[in-house]
N, C-alpha and C positions, 0 to 999 in steps of 0.2 A: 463709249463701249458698253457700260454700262446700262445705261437708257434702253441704247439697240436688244440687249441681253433680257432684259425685262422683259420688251415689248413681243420677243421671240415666245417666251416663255408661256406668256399672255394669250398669243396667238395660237397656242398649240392646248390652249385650256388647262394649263398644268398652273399651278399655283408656287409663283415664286415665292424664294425665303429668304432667309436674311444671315444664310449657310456664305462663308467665307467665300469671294468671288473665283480665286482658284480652286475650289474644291465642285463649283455648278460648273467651270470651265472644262476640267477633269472628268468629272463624275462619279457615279461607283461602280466596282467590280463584284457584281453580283451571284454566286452558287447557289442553284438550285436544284435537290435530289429527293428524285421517286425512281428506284431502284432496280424494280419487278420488268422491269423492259416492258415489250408493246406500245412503245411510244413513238408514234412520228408526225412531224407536223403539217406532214402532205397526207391528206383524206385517211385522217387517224379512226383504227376503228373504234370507235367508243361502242362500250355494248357487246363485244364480240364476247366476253366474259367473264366472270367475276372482279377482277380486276382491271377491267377497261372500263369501269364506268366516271362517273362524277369525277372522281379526282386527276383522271387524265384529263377530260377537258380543262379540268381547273388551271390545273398546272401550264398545258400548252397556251391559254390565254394569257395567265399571269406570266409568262414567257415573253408573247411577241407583246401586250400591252406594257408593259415594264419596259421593253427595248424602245419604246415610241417615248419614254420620258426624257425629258431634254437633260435631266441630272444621273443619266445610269448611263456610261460607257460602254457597258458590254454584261453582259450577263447568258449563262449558260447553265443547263439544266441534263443533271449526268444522268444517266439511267441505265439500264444492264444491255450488253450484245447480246443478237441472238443468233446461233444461226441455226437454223434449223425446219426441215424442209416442209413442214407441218404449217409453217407462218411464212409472212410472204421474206423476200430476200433484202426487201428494205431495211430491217433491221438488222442488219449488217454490217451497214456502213459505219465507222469509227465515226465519224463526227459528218453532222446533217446543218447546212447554215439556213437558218431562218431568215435572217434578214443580215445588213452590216455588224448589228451589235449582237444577234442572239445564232447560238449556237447551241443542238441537243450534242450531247457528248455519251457516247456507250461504251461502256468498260465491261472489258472481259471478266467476268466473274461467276465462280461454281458450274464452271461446265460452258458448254456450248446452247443445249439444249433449255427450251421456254419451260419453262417449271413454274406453278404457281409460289404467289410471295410468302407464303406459311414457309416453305421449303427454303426459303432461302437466309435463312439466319445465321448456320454456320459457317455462310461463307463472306456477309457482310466486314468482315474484315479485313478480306483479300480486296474489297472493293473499299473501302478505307487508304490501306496501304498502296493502291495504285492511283486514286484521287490524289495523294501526297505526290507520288511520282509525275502525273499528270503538271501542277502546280510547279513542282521544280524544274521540271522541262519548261514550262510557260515562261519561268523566271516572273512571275505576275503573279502576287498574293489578293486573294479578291481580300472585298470590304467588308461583305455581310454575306453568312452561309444560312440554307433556309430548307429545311427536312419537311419532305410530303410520308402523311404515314407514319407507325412507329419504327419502320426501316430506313425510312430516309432520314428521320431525326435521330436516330442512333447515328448513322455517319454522318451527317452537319455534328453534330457536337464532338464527335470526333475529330472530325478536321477541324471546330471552331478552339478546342484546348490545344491543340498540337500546333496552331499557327495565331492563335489570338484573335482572333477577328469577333463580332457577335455572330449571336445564334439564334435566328428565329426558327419557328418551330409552329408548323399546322397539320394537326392528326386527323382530319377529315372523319375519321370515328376512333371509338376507345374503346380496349379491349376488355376494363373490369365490365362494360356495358352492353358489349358485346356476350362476356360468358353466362351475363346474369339473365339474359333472353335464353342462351343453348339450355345453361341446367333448368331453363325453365319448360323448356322444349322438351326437355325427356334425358338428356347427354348429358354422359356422365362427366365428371371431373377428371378422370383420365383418359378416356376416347378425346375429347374436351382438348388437353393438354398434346393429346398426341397428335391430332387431325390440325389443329392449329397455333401452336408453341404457344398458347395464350398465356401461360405466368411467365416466361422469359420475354414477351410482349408487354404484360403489364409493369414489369421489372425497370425496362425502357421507359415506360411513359412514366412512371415514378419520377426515375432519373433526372428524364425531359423538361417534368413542372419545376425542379428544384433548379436544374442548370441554364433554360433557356433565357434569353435576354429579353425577348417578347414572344406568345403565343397567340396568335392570331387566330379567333373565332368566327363563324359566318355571326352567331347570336349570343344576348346573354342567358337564351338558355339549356348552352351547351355548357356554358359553366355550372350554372345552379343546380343542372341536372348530371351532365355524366363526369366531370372534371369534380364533382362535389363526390363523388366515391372512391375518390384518392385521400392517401394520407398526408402529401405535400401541398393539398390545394392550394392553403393559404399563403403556398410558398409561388406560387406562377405569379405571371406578370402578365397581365392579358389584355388584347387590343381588341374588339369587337370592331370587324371590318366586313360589310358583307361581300362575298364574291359580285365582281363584276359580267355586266354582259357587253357584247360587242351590238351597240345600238341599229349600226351599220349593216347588219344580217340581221337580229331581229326587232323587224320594223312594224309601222298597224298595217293592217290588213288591206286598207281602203287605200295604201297607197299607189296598190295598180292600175289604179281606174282613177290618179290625177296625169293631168294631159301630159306636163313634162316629165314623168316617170320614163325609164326604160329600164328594161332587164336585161341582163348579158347574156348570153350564147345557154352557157352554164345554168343561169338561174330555169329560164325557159325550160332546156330540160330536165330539171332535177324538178318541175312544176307538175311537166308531162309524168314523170316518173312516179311521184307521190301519188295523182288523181288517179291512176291506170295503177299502180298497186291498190289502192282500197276500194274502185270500185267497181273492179272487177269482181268483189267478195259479196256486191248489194245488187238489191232488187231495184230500189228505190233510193238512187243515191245523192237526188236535191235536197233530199230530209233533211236537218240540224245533224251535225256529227257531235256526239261524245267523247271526246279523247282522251285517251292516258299511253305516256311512253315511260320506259324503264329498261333495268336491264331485267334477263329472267334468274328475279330473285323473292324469294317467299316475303319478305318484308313490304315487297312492293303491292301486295296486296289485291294481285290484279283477279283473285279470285273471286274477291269480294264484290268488284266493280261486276266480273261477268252475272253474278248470280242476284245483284240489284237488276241490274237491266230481265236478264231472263225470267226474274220470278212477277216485274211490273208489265203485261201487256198494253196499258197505258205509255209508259214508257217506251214500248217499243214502235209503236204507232206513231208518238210523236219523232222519233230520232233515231239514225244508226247509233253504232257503237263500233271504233276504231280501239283495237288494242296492239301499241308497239312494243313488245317484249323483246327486247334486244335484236341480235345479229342470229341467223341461226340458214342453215344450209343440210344439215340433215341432222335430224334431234339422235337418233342413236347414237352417232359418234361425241355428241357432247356428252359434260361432265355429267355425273350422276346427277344431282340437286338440279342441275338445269333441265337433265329431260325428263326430272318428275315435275319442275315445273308447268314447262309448257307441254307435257302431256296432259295434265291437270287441267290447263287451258281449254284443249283442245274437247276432251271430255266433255268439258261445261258447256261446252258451243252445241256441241251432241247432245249435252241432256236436255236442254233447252230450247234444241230445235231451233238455234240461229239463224243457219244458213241464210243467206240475202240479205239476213239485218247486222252482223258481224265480220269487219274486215280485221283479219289479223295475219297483215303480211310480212313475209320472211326477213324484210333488212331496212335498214335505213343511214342515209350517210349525213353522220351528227356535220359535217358543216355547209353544204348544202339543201340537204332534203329535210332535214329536221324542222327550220324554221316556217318552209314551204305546208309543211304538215300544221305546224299552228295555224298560218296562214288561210291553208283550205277550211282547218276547221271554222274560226274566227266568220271567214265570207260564209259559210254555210246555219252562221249564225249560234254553233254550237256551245259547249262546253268544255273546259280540260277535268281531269279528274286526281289528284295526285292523294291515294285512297293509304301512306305510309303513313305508320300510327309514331310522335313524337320523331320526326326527320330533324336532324340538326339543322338547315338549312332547306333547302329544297327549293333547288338551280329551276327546275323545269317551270314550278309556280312564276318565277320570274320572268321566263323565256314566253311562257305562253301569255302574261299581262303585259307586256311589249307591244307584242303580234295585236293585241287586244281582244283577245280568247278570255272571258270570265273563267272562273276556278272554283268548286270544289273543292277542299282539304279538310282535314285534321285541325281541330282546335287547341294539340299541342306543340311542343315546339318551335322550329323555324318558321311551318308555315301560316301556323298562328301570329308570327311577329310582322311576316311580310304582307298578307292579307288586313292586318290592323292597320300598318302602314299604309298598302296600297289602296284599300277598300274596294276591291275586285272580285268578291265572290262573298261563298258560304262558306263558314266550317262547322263540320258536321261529323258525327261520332262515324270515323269510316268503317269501324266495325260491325257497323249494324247496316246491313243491304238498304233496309227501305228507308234509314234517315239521308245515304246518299239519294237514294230514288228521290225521296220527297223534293231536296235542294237540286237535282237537276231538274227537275219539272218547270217548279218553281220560276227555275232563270229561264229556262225556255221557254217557259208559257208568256212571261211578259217581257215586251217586247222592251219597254221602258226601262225596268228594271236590266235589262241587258243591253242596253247601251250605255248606260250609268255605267254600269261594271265595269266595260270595254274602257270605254273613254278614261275612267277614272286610271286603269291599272297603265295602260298607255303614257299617260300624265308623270302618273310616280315611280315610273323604272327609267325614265328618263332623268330626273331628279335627285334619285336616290341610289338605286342602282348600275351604275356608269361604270366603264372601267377607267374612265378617265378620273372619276372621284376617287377609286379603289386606290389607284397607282398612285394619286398625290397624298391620300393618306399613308400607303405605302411608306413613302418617300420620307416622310414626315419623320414616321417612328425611326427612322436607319437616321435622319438627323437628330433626332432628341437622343439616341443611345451614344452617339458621336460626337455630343454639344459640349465646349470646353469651359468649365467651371472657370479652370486655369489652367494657365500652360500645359501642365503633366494630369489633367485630372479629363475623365472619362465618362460615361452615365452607366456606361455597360459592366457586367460583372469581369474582373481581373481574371485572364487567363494565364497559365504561364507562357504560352505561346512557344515551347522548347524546338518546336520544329523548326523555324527561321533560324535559331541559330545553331541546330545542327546542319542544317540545307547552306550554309553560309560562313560553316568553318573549313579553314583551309588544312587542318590536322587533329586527324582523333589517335589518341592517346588512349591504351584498353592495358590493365596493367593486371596480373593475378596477386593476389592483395597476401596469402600466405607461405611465408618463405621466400617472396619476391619483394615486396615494400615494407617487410617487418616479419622477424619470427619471435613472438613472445616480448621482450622486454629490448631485445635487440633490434634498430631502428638507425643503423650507420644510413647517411645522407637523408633521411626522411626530411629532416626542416628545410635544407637547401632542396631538394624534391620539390617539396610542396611550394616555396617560396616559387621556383621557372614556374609553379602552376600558376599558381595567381598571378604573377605577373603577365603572363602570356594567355588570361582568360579569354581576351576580347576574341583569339585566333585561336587557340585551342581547347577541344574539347575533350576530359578527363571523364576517365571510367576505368570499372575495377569488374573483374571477369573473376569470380571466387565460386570453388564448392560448396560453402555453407548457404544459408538461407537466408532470405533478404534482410530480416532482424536480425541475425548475427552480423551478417555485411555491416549493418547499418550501424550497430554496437561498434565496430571496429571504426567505422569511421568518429565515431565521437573519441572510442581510446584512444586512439592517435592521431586525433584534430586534424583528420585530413579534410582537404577543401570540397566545399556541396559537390557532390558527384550530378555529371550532366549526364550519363547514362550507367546503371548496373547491371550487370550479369550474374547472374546467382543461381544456386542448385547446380553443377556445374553445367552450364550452359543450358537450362532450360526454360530458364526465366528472363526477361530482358525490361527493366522498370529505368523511368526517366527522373532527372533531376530526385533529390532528397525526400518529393512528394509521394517518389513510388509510382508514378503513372505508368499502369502497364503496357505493355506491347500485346494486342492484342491477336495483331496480324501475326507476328511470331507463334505462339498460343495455334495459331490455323495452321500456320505451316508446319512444326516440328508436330500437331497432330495427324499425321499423313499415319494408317495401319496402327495406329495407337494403339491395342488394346488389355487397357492396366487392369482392369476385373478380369478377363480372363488369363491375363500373365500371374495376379496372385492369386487364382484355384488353383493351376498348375502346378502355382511354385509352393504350395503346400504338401505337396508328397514330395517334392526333392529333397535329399539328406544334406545335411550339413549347413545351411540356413534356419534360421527363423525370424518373425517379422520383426521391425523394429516398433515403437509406441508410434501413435497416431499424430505425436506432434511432429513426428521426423518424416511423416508421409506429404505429398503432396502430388494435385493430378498428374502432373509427370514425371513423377519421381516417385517409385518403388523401393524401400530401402530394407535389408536385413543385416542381422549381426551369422558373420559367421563363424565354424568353430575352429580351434586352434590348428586344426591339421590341413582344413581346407588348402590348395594351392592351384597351381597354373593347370593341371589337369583336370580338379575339379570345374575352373571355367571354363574348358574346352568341353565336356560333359555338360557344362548347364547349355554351353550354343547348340551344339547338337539336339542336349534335348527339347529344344524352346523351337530349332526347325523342324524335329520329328511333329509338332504339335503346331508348324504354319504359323509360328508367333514371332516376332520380331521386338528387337529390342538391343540396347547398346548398353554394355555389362560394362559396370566399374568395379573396379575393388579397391581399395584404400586399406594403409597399411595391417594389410591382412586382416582384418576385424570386418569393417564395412563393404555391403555390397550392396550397390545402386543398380537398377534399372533404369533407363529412359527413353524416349522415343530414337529412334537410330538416326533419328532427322539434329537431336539433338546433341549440343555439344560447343565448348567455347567457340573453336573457332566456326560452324555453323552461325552462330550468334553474332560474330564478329563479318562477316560474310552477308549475312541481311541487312546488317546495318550500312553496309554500303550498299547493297542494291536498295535500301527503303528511302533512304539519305541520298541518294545518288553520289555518293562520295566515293573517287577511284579507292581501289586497296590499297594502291601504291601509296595514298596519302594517309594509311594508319600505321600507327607504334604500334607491335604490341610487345610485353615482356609477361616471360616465366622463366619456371627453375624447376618443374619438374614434368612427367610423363603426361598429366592431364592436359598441359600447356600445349603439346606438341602439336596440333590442328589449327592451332592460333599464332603459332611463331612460322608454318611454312606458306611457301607458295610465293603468291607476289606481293604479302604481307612483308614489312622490317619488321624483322624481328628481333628479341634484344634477349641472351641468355644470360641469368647475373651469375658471378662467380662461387655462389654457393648452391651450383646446379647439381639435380642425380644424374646419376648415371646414362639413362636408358637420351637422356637428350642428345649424347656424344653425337649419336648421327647426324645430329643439324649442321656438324661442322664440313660437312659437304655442300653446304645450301649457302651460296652469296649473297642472300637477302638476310641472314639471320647472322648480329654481332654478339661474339660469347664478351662481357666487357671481364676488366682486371679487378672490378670490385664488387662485394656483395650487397645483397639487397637495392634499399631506396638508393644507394652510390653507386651501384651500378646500373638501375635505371637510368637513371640521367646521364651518366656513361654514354648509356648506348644510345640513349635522345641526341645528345650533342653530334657523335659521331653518326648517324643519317640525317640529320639537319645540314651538317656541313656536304655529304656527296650531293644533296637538294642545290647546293648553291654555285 
């Protein structure tokens, strides 16, 4: 079995290892998220707009070539639902199968409607909170979670602490590197900030280098250069793995004219398609073509490329000039930047007086017609040009040395590293028009020297750039983080993993901690209390639902040596933190923020009489708190409701024994708190405890909650003795928690 297992391995090009023989049997359960939606893996459009470029194709490859490795089981790649009538209805679908093992998955989040990814931060936690959902419905914990973007690696690492698993992490670009081109651009630091969340971006990738388990680069020098303007650099863990291509689409050029070639139905016309889009734009369309593809974006430089060609009539004589600027259908309706773009283009074609010698046609489809375009070029003898100044990578270089199209580039970054490797063109300062003019000349004037090219970049994207290489290094790094020193030991960093075992407890336990588990020095049952906890930890899980604030909570819990809390609720109900560490609930945080609005609830509440605020340590974002004065009572709060709906503001008034008055989101409140936790957990109500003793308690002891009233209740609870879910026990306090434990444990049975 064995041998046969090998030889499979073998035959598929994948590099066996020396990985426990049940775990290559198995495989691994692989997560992968990019977020922003427009992802589909049937004729995806790459290009269509700022966000469809490079890193969609990346992703959907590293997708189905990952599902072709014989050691990955299944792996699936979430991304946002859309629906919306603007985009086609394919992205619609909940879940899209790629093959047996691969699957895109789109989760509803922030709306219905396509929004670009800047826009969508505040809601990245709703899509957090239902990837957790997602999972527990699967009943299948993956093995390795893996973030595109600083949006996707915000949730892989969210889901990577909540369930334990590693956390790889690929930002395809970086945002301190990104601002340091805008402010250089003329933008300001707060347009800056508001047009693109770029410091709560950089915040993330901060995060990202210190917690991920590996970050995979195309180059090393996206470390040296943009990952070097971070303060945790030395803290990442970095894999230089260059993106793969799919050999099998981009092939050399010459191989249509060997006898046993054939094309399919599909190739043929996406061939017709290509020739009959660009030259229809030429006079003379046997010339050598020029090429460059992108999307339309100012980085891509394509201005530079037009006004080298335009300004060499040399240049123009020897060769067209193809430029593929993205997707585009009517430039008015696109986004701003893109129709200054390609108006920009367009102009330059006119100053220049192009016409017949520039074809720049409206679309191209990245997985037919793209290659076919290297292709023409390549037979027509031509050139690519990929004129972007320090690209981290740069896919296209690679795609067009395949085809065996010579190249053109920039002598920094990735495509510096890949031309060094490959030896398939020039690099040339793309800034300056005529050093490009000079180096296409150059390769098209001699004939030699541009077969060299050809031949050579043909040779080395086959060698070096595979995705069959990609995926077994891939593979590699998920077994080195996986590799068992010994029994209990790990390579990957220790998460607490608290979600498995709240997704896996049969009874949660939510207790209000003052005047219910203890008042002051009085602590009847608290040791026998505590003692059912720990005994009964492996199946239940303990949590304390208190008004004060997560450091007092947490104070309490050391006074009265109660046992590590698996989850707390604090502020009364507007905080929700996990285990002893504090891990917050961030989805909670999204939801009780529904009509928040705490700046302008205290301008408001500054001309109301009989408040004023409390210090700034008792404040927190949702929680507004003031001291009020002795006479304040039940009509003054019927007065602040009124007056907070004459003013369209909302909010849920507390008062505490007559001194303290809380604000907080109306969303928020124990049992709100107690009620998410079973839909986040997928955990029925029916299988929570909770206990209190006085009027704040009352939303967490009703409904299809057990609830448990101790005998040194107020008043205002009497009503619950109508409610059959809710037991008042005979003793106070921690003794009569456990009271009322034992007594619904026994109707359970």
């Amino acid at each position: 079995m064995l041998k046969s297992t090998k030889t499979q391995l073998y035959r598929f090009g994948y590099i066996y290892s020396n990985q426990p023989m049940n775990k290559i049997m198995n495989g691994y359960y692989i997560q992968l998220f990019s977020p922003h939606g427009l992802i589909r893996f049937t004729d995806p459009e790459i290009g269509r707009d700022k966000d469809t470029g490079g890193q969609v194709k990346y992703v959907l490859e590293l997708l189905e070539n990952l599902s072709r490795h014989p050691q990955v089981r299944k792996i699936y790649l979430f991304t946002r639902r859309i629906i919306d009538k603007r985009v086609s209805s394919s992205y619609e679908k909940e879940i899209e199968e790629v093959n047996e093992k691969a699957k895109i998955i789109r989760v509803t989040c922030g709306g219905n409607m396509y929004r670009p990814k800047e826009t969508l931060w505040d809601h990245l936690d709703e899509f957090v909170d239902k990837t957790v959902r997602f999972i527990e419905k699967e009943n299948d914990f993956p093995d390795v979670v893996h973030g595109h973007y600083a949006d996707g690696n915000y949730i892989a690492g969210q889901v990577s602490e909540i369930f334990g698993m590693p956390f790889i992490a690929t930002s395809h670009s970086l945002g301190r590197n990104k601002k340091n081109i805008l402010l250089q651009e003329g933008l300001s630091p707060e347009k800056l900030n508001e047009k693109f969340n770029i410091n709560r971006r950089i915040a993330v990738e901060e995060n990202m280098i210190k917690t991920a388990d590996a970050i995979i680069v195309s180059t090393q020098h996206v470390i040296d250069t943009q990952y070097d303007l971070y303060d945790n650099k030395d803290e990442g863990r970095f894999e230089v793995i260059p993106p793969g291509i799919n050999t099998d689409v981009f092939y050399p050029f010459y191989r249509f004219d060997m006898p046993s070639f054939q094309m399919t139905i599909e190739q043929e016309q996406a061939l017709y398609r290509v020739n009959s889009d660009i030259e229809r734009f030429l006079f003379a369309p046997a010339k050598p073509l020029i090429l460059s593809i992108g999307r339309a974006d100012k980085r891509k430089n394509f201005e530079n490329i037009i006004q080298c060609y335009g300004q060499d009539k040399e240049l123009q004589a020897m060769a067209n000039l193809a430029i593929f600027a993205g997707v585009r259908k009517d430039i008015t309706q696109m986004p701003n930047d893109e129709q200054e773009i390609l108006t920009k283009l367009l102009l330059l074609l006119d100053k220049y007086d192009l016409y017949g010698k520039m074809a720049i046609p409206k679309k191209n489809d990245p997985k037919l017609e793209v290659p076919e375009i290297y292709r023409v070029a390549a037979r027509k003898k031509g050139v690519f040009v990929n004129a972007t100044p320090g690209e981290n990578f740069g896919l296209t270089i690679v795609e067009a040395a395949a085809c065996g199209l010579p190249v053109v580039a920039s002598p920094t970054g990735g495509p510096k590293e890949i031309i060094e490797h490959c030896k398939n063109g020039l690099l040339v300062d793309v800034d300056d028009p005529k050093a490009i003019a000079d180096a296409l000349k150059k390769i098209i004037a001699h004939q030699t020297l541009w077969e060299q090219y050809s031949a050579n970049g043909i040779l080395a994207v086959n060698q070096l750039y595979s995705w069959t290489a990609h995926a077994n290094r891939y593979i590699e790094i998920i077994q080195n983080l996986y590799k068992q020193k010994d029994e209990d030991t790990i390579s990957f960093t220790k998460k607490t993993a608290y979600g498995k075992r709240l997704t896996k407890a049969k009874l949660f336990i939510i207790s209000d901690l003052d005047g219910t588990l203890a008042e002051g020095k009085k602590t009847d049952g608290l040791t026998e209390l505590k003692n059912w906890i720990v005994d009964n930890k492996n199946k239940v899980v303990f949590g304390v639902a208190s008004g004060r604030n997560k450091e007092i909570t947490l104070q309490a819990f050391t006074d009265y040596n109660l046992p590590s809390p698996d989850v707390l609720i604090c502020s009364a109900g507007s905080e929700i933190y996990y285990t002893e560490k504090l891990i917050q609930d961030h989805g909670y945080e999204s939801y009780i923020d529904y009509q928040w609005r705490r700046n302008e609830l205290q301008n408001v509440l500054a001309k109301f009489p009989g408040i004023r605020l409390q210090e700034e340590a008792a404040q927190w974002r949702f929680k507004l708190s003031y001291y009020v004065d002795d006479s304040f009572d039940e009509d003054d709060i019927a007065n602040l409701y009124k007056y907070l709906d004459d003013k369209k503001l909302r909010a849920k008034i507390l008062l505490t024994e007559n001194k303290f008055l809380d604000l907080l989101p109306f969303r928020a409140s124990k049992g709100s708190a107690v009620r998410y936790l079973s839909y986040k957990w997928k955990v029925p109500l029916k299988n929570f405890i909770t206990a209190g003793n006085s009027g704040n308690d009352i939303d967490m002891l009703k409904g299809k909650l057990k609830g448990i009233v101790v005998a040194n209740y107020s008043p205002e609870l009497e009503e619950l003795k109508k409610n059959k879910t809710v037991y008042f026990a005979k003793n106070i306090l921690s003794a009569g928690v456990l009271e009322g434990i034992n007594y619904h444990m026994k109707l359970q049975e």
